[in-house]
N, C-alpha and C positions, 0 to 999 in steps of 0.2 A: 727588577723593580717595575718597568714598567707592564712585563706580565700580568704579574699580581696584580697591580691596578685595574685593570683590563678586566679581570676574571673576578673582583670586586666590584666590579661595576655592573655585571653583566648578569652576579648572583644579585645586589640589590635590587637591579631592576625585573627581575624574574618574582623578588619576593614583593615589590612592588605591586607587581600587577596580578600576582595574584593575590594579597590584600583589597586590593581592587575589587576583582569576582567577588569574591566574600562577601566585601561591601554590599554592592549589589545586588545579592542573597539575600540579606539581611534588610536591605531598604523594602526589597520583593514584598519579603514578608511583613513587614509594613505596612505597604500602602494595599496590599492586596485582600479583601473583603474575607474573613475567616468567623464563621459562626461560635466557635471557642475560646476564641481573643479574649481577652481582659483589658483593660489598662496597664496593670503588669508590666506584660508579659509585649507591648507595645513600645512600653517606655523601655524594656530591657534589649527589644530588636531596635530602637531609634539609638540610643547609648551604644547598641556594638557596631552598628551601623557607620556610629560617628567616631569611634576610637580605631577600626577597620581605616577610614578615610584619613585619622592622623599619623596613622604608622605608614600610610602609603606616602604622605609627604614627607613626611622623613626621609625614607629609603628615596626618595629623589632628589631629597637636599644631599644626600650622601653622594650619592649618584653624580651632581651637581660640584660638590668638592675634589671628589675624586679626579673628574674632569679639569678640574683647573690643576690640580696636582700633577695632571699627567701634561698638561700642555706647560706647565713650567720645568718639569723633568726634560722633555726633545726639543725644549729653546736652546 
């Protein structure tokens, strides 16, 4: 059990960070000056930008639980 805990923790925080990068990506192309941009196409990189940034908290709430699960399992 407490294996799998471990090895859950260690994929969410892997898929964490890189939702992260993504984000990052995405914000890039944002703020970064593009002769072809629309509003669009603005508002569709600020929206993945920010749904990128909600799944990363997630995955570190999880991250967060899992941890307390694993310190009440070897109490």
């Amino acid at each position: 059990m407490e294996k799998e805990l471990q090895k859950k923790m260690a994929d969410y925080q892997r898929f964490g960070f890189i939702l992260l990068a993504v984000s990052t990506f995405f914000y890039l192309g944002l703020v970064l000056p593009v002769e072809d941009k629309n509003f669009i196409q603005s508002i569709t990189l600020g929206i993945a930008s920010l749904t990128c940034l909600g799944f990363t908290a997630l995955m570190y709430n999880v991250v967060r639980k899992c941890k307390v699960q694993l310190q009440e399992i070897t109490k």
